[in-house]
N, C-alpha and C positions, 0 to 999 in steps of 0.2 A: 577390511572389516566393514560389514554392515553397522551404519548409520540408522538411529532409530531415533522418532522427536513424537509427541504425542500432541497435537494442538487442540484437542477439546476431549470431549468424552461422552460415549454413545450408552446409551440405556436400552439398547436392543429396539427401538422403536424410529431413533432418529439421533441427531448428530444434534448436544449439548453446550453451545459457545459460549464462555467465560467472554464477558462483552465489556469488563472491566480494565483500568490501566495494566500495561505490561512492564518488565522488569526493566528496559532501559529507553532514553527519550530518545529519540533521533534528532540526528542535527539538521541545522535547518527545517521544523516541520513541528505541527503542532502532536506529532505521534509519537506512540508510542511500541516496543516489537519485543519480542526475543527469537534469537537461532534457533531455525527448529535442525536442518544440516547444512553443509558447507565439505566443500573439496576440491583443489584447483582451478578455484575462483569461481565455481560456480554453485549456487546455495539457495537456499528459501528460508524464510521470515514468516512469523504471524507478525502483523501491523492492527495497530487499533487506532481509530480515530475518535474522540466525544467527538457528540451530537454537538454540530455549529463551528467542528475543527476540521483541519484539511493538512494538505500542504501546499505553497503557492506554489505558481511556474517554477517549472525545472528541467533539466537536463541531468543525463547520467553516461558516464562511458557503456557500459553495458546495455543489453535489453532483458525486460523483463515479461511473465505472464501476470496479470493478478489478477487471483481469485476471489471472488465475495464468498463466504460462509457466512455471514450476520452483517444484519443492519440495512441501510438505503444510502443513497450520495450520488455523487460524479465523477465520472472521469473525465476531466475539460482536455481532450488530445487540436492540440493546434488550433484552439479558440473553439470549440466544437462542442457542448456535454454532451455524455455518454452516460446513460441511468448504469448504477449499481445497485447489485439487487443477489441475496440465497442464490446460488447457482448459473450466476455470469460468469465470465473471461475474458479478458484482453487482453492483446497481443499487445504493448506496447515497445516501440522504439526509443532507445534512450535518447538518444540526438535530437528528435521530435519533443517540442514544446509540450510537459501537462503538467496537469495538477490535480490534488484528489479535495473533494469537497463531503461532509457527511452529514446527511439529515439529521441519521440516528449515530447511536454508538455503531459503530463501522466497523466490521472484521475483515482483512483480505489475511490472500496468502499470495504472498510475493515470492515466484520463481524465477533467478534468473543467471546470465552469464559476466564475467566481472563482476562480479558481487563483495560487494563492502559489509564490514557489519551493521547493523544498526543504527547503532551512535556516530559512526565513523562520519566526520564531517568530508571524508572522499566519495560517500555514497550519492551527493548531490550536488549540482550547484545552479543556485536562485538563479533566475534570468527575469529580465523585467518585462510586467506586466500585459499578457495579452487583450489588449483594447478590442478584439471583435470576442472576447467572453462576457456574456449578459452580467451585468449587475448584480443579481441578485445567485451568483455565481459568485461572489469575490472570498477570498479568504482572511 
């Protein structure tokens, strides 16, 4: 069976992101997502971040892409930021230290393998604090 999820909504001009809370919080992490699909462990998520939220350092059994569609932020990979920004991708490794910081309301689209749900307190786990990420970087 084809899988269908609809994450924003186009006006024939441009792609329209609902840049508001989503239906369920993730564990560990100041965000919030819903399933867009999922199938043998492997799936995508819309994530929203408010402006001044993130999630700190972490690790994940899987890997993931994430997409920006809306908003501005970081992606701190191994003490490093990484601008977020309409129309970026990262390749991220889960075993590899990061974290996401967001200027504005922040939309990605999170692809990836091993995938948890959302909420699922098995989709991450905190690791302590990368000392070579700037300051004004912190979450």
């Amino acid at each position: 069976m084809l899988q269908y999820a609809n994450f924003c909504e186009f006006d024939g001009t441009g792609m329209k992101v609902e840049r508001g809370q989503r239906s369920t919080q993730m564990a560990n992490s100041m965000g919030t997502g819903d399933s867009l699909v999922e199938h043998n462990g492997f799936g995508a998520d819309v994530i929203r971040f408010p402006a001044g939220g993130g999630v700190a350092n972490h690790t994940h059994e899987g890997d993931h892409i994430l997409f920006c569609i809306a908003g501005e932020g970081y992606v701190v990979y191994e003490g490093e930021p990484h601008k977020l920004y309409p129309g970026v991708c990262y390749f991220v490794l889960g075993s590899v230290d990061h974290a996401i910081k967001a200027n504005s309301d922040l939309v990605l689209i999170a692809v990836g393998n091993k995938h948890h749900p959302v909420g699922s307190p098995k989709r991450m786990v905190p690791v302590p604090y990368n000392v070579t990420t700037p300051t004004e970087m912190r979450i």
